[in-house]
The first five atom37 places (N, CA, C, CB, O) and aatype in JSON, in Angstrom:
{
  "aatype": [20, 20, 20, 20, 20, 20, 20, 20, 20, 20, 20, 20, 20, 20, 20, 20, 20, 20, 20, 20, 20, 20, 20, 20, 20, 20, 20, 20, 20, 20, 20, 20, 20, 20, 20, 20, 20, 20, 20, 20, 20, 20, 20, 20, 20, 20, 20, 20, 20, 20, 20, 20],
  "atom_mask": [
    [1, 1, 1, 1, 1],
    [1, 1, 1, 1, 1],
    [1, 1, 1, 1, 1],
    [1, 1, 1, 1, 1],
    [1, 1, 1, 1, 1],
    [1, 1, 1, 1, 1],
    [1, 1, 1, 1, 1],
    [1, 1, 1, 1, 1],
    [1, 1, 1, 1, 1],
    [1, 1, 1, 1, 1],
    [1, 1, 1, 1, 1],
    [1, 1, 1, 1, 1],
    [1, 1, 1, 1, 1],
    [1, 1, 1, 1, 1],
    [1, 1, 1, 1, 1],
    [1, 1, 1, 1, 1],
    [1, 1, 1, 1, 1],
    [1, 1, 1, 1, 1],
    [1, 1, 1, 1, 1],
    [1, 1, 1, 1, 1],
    [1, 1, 1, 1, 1],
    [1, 1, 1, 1, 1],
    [1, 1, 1, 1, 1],
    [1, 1, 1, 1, 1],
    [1, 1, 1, 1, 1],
    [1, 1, 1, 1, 1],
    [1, 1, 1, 1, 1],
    [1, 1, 1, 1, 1],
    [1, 1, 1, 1, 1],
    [1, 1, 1, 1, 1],
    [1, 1, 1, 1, 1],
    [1, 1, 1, 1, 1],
    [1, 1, 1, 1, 1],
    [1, 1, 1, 1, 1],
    [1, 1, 1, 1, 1],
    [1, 1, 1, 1, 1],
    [1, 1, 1, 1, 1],
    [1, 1, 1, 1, 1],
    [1, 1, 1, 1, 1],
    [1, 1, 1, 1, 1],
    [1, 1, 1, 1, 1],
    [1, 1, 1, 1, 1],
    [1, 1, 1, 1, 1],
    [1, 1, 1, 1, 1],
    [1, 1, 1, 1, 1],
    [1, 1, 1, 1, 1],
    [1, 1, 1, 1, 1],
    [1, 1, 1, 1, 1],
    [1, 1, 1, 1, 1],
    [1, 1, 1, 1, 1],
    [1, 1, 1, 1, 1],
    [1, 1, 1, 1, 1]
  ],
  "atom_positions": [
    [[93.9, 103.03, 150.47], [92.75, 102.3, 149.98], [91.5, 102.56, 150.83], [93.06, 100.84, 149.95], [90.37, 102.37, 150.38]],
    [[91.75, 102.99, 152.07], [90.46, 102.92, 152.67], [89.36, 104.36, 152.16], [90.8, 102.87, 154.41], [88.15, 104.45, 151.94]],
    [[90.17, 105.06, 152.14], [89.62, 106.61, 151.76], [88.63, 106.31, 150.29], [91.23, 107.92, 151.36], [87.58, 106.93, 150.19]],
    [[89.1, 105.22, 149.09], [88.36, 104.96, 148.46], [86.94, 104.08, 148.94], [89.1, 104.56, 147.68], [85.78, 104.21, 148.54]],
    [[87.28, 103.52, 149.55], [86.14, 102.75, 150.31], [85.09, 103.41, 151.08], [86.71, 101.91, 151.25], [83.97, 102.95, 151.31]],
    [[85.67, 104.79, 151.55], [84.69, 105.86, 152.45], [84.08, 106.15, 151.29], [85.35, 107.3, 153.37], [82.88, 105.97, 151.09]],
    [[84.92, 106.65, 150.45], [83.89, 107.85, 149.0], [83.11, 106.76, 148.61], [84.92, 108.7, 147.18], [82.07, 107.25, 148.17]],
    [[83.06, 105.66, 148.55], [82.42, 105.0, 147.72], [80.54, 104.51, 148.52], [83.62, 103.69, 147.35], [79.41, 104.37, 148.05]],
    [[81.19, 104.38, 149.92], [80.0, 104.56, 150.98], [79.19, 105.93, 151.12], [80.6, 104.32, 152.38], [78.0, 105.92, 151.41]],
    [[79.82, 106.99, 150.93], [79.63, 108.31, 151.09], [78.46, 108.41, 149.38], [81.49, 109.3, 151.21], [77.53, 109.2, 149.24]],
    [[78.87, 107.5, 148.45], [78.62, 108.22, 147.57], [77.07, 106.87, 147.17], [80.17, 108.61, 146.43], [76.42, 106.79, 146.13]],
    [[77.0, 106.42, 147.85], [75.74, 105.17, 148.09], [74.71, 106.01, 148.85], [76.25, 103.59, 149.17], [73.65, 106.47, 148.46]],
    [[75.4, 106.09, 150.23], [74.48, 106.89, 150.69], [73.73, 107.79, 150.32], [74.78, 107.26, 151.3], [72.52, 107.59, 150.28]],
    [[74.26, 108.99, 149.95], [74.25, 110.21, 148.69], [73.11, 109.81, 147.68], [75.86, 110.29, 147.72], [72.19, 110.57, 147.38]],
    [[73.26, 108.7, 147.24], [72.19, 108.03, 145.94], [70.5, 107.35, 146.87], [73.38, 106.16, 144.92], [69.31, 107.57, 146.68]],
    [[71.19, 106.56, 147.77], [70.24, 106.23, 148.45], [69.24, 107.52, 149.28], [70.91, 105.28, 149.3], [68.05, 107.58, 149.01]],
    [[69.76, 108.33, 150.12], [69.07, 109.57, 150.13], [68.19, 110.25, 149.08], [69.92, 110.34, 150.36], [67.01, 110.49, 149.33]],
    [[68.69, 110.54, 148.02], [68.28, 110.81, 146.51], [66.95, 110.59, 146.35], [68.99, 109.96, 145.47], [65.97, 111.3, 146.13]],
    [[67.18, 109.22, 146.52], [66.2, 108.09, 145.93], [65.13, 108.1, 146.89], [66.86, 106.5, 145.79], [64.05, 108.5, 146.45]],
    [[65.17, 107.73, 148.23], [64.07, 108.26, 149.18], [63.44, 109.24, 149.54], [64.21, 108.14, 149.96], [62.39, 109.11, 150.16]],
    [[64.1, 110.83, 149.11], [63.46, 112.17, 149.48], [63.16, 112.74, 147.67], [64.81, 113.38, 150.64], [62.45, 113.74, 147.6]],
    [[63.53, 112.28, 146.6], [63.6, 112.93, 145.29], [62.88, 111.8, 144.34], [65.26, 113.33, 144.83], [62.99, 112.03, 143.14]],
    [[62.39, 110.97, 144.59], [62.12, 109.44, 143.71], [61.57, 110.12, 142.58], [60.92, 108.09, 144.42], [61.49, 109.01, 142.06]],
    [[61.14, 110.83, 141.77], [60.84, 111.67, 140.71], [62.0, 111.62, 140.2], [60.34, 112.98, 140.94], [62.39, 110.88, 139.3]],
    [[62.74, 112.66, 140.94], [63.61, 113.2, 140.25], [64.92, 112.42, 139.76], [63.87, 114.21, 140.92], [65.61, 112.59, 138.75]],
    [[65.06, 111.38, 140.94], [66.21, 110.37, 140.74], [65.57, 109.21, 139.71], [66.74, 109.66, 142.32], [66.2, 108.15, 139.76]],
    [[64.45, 109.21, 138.8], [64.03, 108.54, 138.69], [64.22, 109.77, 136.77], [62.85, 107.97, 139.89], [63.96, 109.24, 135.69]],
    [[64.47, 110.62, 136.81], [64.06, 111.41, 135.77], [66.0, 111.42, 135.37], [62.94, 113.12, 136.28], [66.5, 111.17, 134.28]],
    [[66.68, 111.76, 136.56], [67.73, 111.46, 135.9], [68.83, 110.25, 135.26], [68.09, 111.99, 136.41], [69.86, 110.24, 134.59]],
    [[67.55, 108.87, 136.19], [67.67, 107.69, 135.71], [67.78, 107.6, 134.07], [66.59, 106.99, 136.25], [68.55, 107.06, 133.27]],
    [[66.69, 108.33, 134.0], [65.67, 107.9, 132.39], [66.67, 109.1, 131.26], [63.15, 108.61, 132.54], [66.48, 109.04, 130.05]],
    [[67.46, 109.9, 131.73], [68.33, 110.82, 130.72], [69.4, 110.11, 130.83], [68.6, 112.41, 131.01], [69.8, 109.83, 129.7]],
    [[70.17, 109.62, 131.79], [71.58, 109.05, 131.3], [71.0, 107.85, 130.33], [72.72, 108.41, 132.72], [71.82, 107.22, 129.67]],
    [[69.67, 107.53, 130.22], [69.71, 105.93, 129.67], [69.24, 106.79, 128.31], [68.44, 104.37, 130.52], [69.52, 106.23, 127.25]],
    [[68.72, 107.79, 128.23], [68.06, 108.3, 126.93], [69.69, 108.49, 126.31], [66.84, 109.97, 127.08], [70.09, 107.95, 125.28]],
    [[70.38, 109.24, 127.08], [71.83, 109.89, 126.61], [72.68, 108.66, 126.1], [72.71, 110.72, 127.96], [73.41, 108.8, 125.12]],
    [[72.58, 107.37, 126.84], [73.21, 106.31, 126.33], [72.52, 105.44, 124.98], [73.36, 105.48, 127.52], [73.14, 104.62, 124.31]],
    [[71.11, 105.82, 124.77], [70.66, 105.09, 123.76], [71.04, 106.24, 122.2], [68.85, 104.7, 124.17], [71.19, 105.94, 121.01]],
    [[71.09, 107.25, 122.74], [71.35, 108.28, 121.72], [73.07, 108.18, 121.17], [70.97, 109.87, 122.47], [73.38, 108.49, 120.02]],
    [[74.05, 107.7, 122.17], [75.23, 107.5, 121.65], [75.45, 106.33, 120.52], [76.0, 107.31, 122.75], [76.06, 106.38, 119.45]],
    [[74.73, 105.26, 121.15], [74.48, 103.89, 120.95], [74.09, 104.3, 119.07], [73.0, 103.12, 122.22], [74.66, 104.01, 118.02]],
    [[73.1, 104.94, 119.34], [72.21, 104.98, 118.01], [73.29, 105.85, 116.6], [70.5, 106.1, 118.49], [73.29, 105.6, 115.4]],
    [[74.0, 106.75, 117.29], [75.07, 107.79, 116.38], [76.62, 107.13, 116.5], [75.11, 109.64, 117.16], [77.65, 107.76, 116.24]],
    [[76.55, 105.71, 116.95], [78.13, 105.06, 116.59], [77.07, 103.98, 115.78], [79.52, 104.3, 118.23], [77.09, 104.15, 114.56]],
    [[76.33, 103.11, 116.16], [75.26, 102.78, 114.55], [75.87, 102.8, 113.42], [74.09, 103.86, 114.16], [76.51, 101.97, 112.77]],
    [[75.39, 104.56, 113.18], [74.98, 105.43, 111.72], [76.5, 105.23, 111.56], [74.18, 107.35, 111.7], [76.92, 104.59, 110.6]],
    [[77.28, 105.74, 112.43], [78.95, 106.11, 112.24], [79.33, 104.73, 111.4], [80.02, 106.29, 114.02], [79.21, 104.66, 110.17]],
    [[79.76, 103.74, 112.16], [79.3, 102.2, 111.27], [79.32, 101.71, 110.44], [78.53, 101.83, 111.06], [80.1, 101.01, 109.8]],
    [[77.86, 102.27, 110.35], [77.33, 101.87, 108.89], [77.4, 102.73, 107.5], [75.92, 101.68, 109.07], [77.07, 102.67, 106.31]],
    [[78.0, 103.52, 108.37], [78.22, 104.95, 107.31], [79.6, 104.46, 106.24], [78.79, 106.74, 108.48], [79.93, 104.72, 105.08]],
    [[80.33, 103.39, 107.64], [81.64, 103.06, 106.97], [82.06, 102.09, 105.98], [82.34, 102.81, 107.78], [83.13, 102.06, 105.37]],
    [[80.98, 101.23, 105.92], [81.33, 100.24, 105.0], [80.24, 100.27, 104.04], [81.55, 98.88, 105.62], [80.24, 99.49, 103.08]]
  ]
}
């Protein structure tokens, strides 16, 4: 269990770094996973409504 607990610090850090030397960019791949999640969101919708 602890080794999960390192990756999980390891992988904060990692983001937090990101975020202080890249703020653009961590900020651009913010805005695509949320574009990528509104686009799934929007095509199970249609799927849906397609069905009944």
């Amino acid at each position: 269990m602890p080794a999960k607990k390192y990756v999980t610090w390891v992988a904060v850090a990692f983001v937090a770094f990101y975020v202080f030397k890249q703020p653009q960019g961590a900020a651009q791949s913010v805005n695509n996973a949320a574009n990528g999640l509104a686009n799934a969101a929007d095509s199970l919708a249609s799927f849906v409504t397609a069905l009944g």
